[in-house]
C-alpha positions in Angstrom: 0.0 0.0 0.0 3.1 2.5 1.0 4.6 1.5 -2.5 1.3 2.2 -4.3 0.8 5.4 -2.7 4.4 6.7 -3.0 4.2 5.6 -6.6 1.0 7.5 -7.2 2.8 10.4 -5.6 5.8 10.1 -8.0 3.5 9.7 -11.1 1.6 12.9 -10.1 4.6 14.6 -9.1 6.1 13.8 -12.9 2.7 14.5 -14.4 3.0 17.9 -12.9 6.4 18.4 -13.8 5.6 17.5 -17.3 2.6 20.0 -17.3 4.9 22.7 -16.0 7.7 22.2 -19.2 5.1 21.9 -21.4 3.6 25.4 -20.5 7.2 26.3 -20.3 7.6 25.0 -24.1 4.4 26.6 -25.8 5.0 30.0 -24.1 8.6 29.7 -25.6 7.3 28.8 -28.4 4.5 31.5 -28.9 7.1 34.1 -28.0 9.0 32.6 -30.8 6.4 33.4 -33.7 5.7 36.7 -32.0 9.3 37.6 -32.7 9.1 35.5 -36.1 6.1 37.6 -36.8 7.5 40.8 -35.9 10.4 40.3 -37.8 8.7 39.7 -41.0 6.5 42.8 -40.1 9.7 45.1 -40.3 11.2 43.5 -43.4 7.7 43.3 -45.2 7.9 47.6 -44.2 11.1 48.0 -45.5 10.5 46.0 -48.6 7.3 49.0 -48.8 9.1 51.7 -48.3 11.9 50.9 -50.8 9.4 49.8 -53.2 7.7 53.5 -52.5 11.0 55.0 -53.4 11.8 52.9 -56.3 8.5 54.1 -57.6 9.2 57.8 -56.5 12.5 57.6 -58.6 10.7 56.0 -61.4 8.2 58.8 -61.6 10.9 61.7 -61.1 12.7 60.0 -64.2 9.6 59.9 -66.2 8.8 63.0 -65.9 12.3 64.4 -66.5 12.0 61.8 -69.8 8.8 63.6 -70.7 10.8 67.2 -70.5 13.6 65.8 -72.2 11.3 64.6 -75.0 9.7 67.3 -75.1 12.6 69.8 -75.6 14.3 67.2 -78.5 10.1 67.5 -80.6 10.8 71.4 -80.2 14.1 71.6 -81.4 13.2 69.9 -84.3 10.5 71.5 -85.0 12.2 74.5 -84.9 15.1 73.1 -87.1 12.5 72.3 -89.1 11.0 75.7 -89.5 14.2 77.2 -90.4 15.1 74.6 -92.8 11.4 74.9 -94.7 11.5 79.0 -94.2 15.5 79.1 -95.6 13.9 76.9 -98.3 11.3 79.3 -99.3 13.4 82.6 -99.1 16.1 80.9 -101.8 13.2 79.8 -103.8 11.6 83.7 -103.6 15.0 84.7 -104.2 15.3 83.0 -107.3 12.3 83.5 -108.7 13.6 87.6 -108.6 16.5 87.0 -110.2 16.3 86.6 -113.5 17.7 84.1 -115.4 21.2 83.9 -116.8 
């Protein structure tokens, strides 16, 4: 009887202990995904905010693209102009002179 009761107090006694590393485990291990977790949060914000910036530069590029462009259609057209109003002045010009 002494044997089955200080058994049952050694089986409770390593049920208890068991119990108690068990809690111990999951609350390491939920405070391991928290910092997990919080870790991916600050590289899944960084990855944003670079992507914002990428896209800021982009944007800033374009639209220094669009200027450039822009100034390169008016320079020719200008070219252009003088090209077609020389054109027309030699053409006046000979048209007064009379042939030789």
């Amino acid at each position: 009887m002494r044997d089955q009761r200080e058994q049952s107090q050694k089986e409770t006694k390593r049920k208890q202990k068991h119990a108690a590393e068990e809690a111990k485990r999951a609350a390491k291990e939920q405070e391991r995904k928290k910092v997990y977790l919080a870790k991916e949060q600050a590289i899944e914000k960084a990855s944003d905010s670079r992507q914002i910036e990428r896209a800021e530069k982009r944007a800033t590029g374009e639209s220094g693209q669009l200027a450039r462009d822009q100034a390169r259609k008016n320079a020719y057209s200008a070219r252009e102009k003088k090209i077609a109003e020389a054109q027309e002045a030699r053409r006046l010009r000979d048209k007064k002179q009379p042939p030789e």
